[in-house]
C-alpha positions in Angstrom: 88.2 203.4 62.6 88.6 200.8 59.8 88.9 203.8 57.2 92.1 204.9 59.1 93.7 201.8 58.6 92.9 200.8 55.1 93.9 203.8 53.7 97.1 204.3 54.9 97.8 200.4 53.9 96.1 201.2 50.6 98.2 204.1 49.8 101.8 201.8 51.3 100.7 199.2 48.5 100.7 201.6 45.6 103.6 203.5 46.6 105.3 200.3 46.6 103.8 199.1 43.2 105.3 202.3 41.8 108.9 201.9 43.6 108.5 198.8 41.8 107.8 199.6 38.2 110.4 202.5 38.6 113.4 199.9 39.7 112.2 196.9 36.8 112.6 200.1 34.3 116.0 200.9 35.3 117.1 197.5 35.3 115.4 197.0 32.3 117.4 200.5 30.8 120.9 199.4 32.9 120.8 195.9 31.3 120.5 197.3 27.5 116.7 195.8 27.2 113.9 197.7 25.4 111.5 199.7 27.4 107.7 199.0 26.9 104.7 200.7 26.3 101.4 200.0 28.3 100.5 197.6 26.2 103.6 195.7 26.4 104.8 197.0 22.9 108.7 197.9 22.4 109.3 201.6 22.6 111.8 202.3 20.0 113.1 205.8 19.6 111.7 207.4 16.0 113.7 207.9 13.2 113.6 210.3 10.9 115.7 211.5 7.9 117.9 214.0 10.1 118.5 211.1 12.6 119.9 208.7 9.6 121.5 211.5 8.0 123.5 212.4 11.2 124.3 208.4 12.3 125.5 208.4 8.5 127.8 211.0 9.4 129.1 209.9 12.3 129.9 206.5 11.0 132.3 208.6 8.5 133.9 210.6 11.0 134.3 207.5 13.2 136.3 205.7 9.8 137.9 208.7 9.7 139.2 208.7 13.1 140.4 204.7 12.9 142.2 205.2 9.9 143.9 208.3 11.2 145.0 206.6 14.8 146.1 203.5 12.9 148.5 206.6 11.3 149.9 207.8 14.5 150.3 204.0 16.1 152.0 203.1 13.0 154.4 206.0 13.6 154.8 205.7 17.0 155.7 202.0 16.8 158.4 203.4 14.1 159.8 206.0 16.8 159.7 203.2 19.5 162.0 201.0 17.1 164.7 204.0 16.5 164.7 205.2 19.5 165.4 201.6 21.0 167.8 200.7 18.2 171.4 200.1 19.7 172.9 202.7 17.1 170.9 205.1 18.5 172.0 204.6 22.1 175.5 204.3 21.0 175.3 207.2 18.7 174.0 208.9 22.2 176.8 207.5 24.2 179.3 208.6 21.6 177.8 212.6 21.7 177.9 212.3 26.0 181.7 211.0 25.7 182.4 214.2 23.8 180.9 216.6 26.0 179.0 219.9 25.9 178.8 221.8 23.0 180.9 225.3 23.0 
């Protein structure tokens, strides 16, 4: 009789140590800290010349991609000042006034 008590309480308690150690890892992950090993050491992903090589890359491409949308925003905010420019509306009002092309 005692055996069918203790073990279902035995087995409740380690079910809820695991639920445990699975929610403090994904706070742990959702938070941005470092996961541990069993002994309490950071686990770090490796790195290995391919990894470097590739972040390397990326960091380029990412330049890249910065210089190239300053570009287009330096542009744009060129169009924006024409295109709001009172000649331009006026030169706008003055093709309206004269009506549709034959």
């Amino acid at each position: 009789m005692l055996v069918r008590e203790v073990v279902p309480m035995a087995f409740g308690i380690g079910a809820m140590g695991v639920a445990g150690w699975v929610f403090t890892t994904w706070l742990r992950v959702k938070n941005g800290y470092p996961l541990e090993d069993g002994w309490g050491g950071a686990v770090y992903p490796k790195t290995n010349d391919e990894t470097v090589e590739r972040v390397k890359l990326l960091g380029a491409e990412n330049a890249q991609l910065r210089a190239e949308m300053g570009a287009v925003k330096d542009r744009l905010a060129t169009i924006e000042r024409i295109v709001t420019d009172s000649s331009y509306r006026l030169d706008r009002e003055i093709d309206t006034l004269r009506g549709p092309a034959n």
